[in-house]
MIDOMI-658211 format. One line per field, with one value per atom (N, C-alpha, C): residue number from 1; residue in one letter; atom name; x, y, z. Coordinates in steps of 0.2 Angstrom, whole numbers. Example, Ala and Ser with C-alpha at 12.3 -4.5 7.8 and 13.67 -1.06 7.14 Angstrom:
BEGIN
sepa: (1,1,1,2,2,2)
voti: (A,A,A,S,S,S)
pake: (N,CA,C,N,CA,C)
X: (66,62,66,64,68,64)
Y: (-28,-22,-16,-11,-5,0)
Z: (39,39,39,35,36,39)
END
This chain:
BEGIN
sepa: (1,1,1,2,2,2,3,3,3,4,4,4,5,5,5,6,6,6,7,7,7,8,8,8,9,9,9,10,10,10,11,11,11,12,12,12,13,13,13,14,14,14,15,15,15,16,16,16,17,17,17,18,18,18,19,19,19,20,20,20,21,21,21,22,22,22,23,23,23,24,24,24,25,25,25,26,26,26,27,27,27,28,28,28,29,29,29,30,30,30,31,31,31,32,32,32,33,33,33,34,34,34,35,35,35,36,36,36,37,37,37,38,38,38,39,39,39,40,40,40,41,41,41,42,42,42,43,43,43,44,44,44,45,45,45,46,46,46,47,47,47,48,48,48,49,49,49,50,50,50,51,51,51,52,52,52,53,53,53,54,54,54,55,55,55,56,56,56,57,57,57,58,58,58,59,59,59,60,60,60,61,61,61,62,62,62,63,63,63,64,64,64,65,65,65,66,66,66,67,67,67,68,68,68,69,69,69,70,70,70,71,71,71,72,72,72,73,73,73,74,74,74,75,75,75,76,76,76,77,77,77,78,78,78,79,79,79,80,80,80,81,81,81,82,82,82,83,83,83,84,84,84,85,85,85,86,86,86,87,87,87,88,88,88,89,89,89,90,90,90,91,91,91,92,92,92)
voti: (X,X,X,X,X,X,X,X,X,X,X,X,X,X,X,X,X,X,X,X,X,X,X,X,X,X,X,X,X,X,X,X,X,X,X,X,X,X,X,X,X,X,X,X,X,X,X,X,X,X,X,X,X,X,X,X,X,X,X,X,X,X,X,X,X,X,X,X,X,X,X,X,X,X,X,X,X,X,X,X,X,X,X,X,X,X,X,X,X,X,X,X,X,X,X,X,X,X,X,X,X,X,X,X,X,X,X,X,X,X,X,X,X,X,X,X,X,X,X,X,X,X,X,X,X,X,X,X,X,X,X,X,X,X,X,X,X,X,X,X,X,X,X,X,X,X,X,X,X,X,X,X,X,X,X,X,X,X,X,X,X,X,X,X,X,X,X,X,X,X,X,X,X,X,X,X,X,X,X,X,X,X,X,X,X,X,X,X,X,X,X,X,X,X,X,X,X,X,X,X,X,X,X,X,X,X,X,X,X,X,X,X,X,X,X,X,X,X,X,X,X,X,X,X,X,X,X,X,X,X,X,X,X,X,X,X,X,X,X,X,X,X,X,X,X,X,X,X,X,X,X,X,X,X,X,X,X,X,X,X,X,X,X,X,X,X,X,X,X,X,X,X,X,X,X,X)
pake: (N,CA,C,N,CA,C,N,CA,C,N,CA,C,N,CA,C,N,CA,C,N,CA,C,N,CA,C,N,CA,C,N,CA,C,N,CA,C,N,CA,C,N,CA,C,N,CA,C,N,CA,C,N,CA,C,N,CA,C,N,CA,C,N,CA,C,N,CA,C,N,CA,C,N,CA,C,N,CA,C,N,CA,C,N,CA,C,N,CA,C,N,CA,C,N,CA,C,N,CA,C,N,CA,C,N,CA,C,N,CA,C,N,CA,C,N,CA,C,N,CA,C,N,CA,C,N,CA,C,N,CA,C,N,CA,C,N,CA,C,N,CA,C,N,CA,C,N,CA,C,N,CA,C,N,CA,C,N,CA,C,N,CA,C,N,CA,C,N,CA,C,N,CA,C,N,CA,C,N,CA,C,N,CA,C,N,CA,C,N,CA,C,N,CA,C,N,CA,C,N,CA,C,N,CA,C,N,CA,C,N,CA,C,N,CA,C,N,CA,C,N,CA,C,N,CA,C,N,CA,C,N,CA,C,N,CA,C,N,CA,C,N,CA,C,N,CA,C,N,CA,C,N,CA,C,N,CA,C,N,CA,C,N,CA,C,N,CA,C,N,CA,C,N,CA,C,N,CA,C,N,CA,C,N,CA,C,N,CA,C,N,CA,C,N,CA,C,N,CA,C,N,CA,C,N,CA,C,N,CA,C,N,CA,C,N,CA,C,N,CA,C)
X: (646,644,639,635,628,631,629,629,622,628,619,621,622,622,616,612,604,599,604,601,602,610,612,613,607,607,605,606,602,597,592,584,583,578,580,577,580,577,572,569,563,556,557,553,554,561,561,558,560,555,550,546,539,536,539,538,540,542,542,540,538,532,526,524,517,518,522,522,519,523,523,514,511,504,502,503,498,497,505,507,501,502,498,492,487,482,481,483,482,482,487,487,482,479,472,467,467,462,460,467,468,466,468,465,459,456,447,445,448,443,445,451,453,448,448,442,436,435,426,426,432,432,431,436,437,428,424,418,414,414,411,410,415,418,422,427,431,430,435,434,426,423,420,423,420,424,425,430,429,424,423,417,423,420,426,427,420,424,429,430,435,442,442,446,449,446,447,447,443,440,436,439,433,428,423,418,414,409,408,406,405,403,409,413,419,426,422,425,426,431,431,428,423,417,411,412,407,410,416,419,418,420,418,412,407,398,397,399,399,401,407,411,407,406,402,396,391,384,387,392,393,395,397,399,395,390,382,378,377,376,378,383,385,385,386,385,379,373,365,365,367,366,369,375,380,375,373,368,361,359,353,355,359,362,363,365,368,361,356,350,347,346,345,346,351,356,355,355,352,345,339,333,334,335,336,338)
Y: (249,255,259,261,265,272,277,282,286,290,291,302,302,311,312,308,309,312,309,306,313,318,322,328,327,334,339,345,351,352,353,356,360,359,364,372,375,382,383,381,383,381,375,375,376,379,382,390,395,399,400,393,393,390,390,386,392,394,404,408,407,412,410,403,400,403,403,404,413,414,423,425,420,424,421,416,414,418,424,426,435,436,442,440,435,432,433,431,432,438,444,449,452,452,453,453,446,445,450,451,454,462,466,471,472,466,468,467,461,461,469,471,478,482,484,489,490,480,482,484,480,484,492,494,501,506,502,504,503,498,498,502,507,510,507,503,501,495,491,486,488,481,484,484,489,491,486,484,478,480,476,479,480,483,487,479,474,467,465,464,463,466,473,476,477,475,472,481,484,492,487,491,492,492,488,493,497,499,503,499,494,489,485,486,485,491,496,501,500,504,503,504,511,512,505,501,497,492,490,482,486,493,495,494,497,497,489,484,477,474,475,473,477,483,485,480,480,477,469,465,460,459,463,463,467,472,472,467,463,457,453,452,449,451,455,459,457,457,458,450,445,440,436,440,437,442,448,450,445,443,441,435,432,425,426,431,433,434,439,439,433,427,424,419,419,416,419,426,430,427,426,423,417,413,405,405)
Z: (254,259,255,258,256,257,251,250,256,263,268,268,261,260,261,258,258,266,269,277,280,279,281,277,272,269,271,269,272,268,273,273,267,263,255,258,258,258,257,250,250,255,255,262,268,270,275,276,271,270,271,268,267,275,278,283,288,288,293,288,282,280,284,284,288,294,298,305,306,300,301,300,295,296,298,304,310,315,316,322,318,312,309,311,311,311,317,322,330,333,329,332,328,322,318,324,328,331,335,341,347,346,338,338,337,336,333,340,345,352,354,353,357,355,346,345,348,348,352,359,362,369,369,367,365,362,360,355,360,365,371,378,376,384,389,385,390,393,395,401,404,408,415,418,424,428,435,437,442,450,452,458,465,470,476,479,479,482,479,470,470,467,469,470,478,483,490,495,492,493,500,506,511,512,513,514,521,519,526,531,532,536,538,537,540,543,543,547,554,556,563,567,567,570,569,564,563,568,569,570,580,581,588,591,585,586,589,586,586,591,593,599,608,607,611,612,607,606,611,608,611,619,621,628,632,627,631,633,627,627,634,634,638,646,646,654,656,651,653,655,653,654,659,659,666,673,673,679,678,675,674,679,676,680,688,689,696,700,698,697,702,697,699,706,706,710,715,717,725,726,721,722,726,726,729,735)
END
């Protein structure tokens, strides 16, 4: 029989340490990064600021009075064209 201690040893500590000390200043490293973007953001005046389309801000051209203005105009439209036909049809 074969000695399999070897197989089911525990992990030596020192490389597990050394092995979440690595992870620890990947994670110091990353947050390093995020405060330098943060400062230049901040050094810049902030974010931009997003525009009213997409922040989903109405605009004035889609107010009520605008979608009424339009609705009218179309059924003006439409009157003028349905007499015009009629119009014609008394002529013959």
């Amino acid at each position: 029989m074969t000695d399999d201690s070897d197989a089911t040893a525990a992990p030596d500590p020192d490389d597990y340490v050394a092995r979440l000390q690595a992870e620890i200043d990947a994670v110091k490293a990353r947050r390093a990064g995020y405060r330098a973007e943060a400062a230049e953001t901040v050094a810049r005046g902030g974010p931009p600021r997003p525009t009213d389309e997409e922040l989903g801000i109405i605009t004035t051209d889609d107010t009520i009075g605008k979608i009424a203005a339009d609705a009218s105009q179309e059924i003006g439209s439409g009157l003028r064209r349905l007499t015009s036909r009629l119009r014609r049809g008394r002529k013959n």
